[in-house]
N, C-alpha and C positions, 0 to 999 in steps of 0.2 A: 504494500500500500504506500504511496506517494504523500510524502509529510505535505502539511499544509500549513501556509506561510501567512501570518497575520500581516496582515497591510494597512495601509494607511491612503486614501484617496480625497484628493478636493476637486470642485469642477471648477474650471478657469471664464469670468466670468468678464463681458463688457457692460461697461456700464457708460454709455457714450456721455451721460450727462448727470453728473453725480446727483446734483440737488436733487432732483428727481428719483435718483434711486432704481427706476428701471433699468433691467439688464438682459443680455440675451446670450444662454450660457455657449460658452465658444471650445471649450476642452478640460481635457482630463490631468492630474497632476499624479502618478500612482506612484507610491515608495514603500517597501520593506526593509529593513532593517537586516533581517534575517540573511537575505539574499543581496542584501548590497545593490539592489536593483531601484533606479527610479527615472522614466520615463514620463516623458511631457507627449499626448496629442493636443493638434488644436484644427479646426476647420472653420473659418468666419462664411457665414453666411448674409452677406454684404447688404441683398436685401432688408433683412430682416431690421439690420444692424442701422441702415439710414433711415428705417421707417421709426427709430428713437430719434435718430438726430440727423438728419438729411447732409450738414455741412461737417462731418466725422471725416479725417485723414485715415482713410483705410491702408492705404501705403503706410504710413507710420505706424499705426496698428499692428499690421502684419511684421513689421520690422521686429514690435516689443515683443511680441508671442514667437517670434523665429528668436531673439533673444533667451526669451523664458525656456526652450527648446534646448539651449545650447547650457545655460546652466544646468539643467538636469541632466544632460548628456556626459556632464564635465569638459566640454571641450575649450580648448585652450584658447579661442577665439570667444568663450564668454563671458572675460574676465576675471577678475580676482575672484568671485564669489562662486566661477565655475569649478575653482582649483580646491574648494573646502569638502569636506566628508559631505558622503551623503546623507547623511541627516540633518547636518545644516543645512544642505542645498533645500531638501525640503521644506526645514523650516521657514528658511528666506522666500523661498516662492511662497509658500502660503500664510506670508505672517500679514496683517489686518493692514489695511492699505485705505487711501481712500482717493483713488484714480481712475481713470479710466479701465484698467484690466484691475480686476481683482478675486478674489478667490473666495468658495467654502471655506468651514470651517471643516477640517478632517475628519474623514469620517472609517471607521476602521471596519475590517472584517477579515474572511479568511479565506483562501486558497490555493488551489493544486496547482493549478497553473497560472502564472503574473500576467504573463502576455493573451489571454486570453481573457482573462480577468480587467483587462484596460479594455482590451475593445470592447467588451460587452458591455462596461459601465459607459464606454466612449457612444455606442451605439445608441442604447436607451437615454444617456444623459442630455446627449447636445444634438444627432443629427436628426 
């Protein structure tokens, strides 16, 4: 039987215009501990997203969340914060913000497989 691996998940969320509050979730942020593993998706659905704020810099947008990407990835291109453990990485993407991209609060659970486990929560959470 195939151990199962307690995780940690947030949905990565826009919020084109903070006062307001509305948001339109855009991706998944998944980490375990266990497994050293933590993976950014994201997918903007551009419609959706101008129909909160019509004049939103989607280009810049997409630049932060390819950003957010690359810290979780650890890659060397995403700065200092890319280079720290993966648990701070996670911590730093999902810590309370009050921006345009921001995040759940994490939410945990458990299993067999991580990378199946992102898309499934990727599929039902945002597309």
């Amino acid at each position: 039987m195939q151990d199962r691996n307690l995780y940690e998940y947030a949905v990565i969320r826009v919020v084109p215009r903070v006062e307001r509050e509305e948001f339109v979730n855009v991706g998944i942020i998944l980490f375990c501990k266990k497994s050293r593993f933590i993976k950014v998706l994201f997918e903007l659905n551009v419609e959706k997203i101008q129909c909160l704020c019509s004049e939103i810099d989607i280009v810049q947008l997409e630049l932060n969340l390819l950003s957010f990407q690359k810290i979780g990835e650890g890659d060397k291109n995403g700065g200092p914060i890319a280079s720290m453990e993966v648990p701070e990485r996670f911590r730093w993407l999902t810590a309370v913000r009050s921006s345009v991209i921001q995040t759940s609060r994490p939410h945990p659970g458990l299993s067999n497989d991580l990378e199946k486990t992102i898309t499934r929560l990727f599929e039902e959470l945002v597309l």
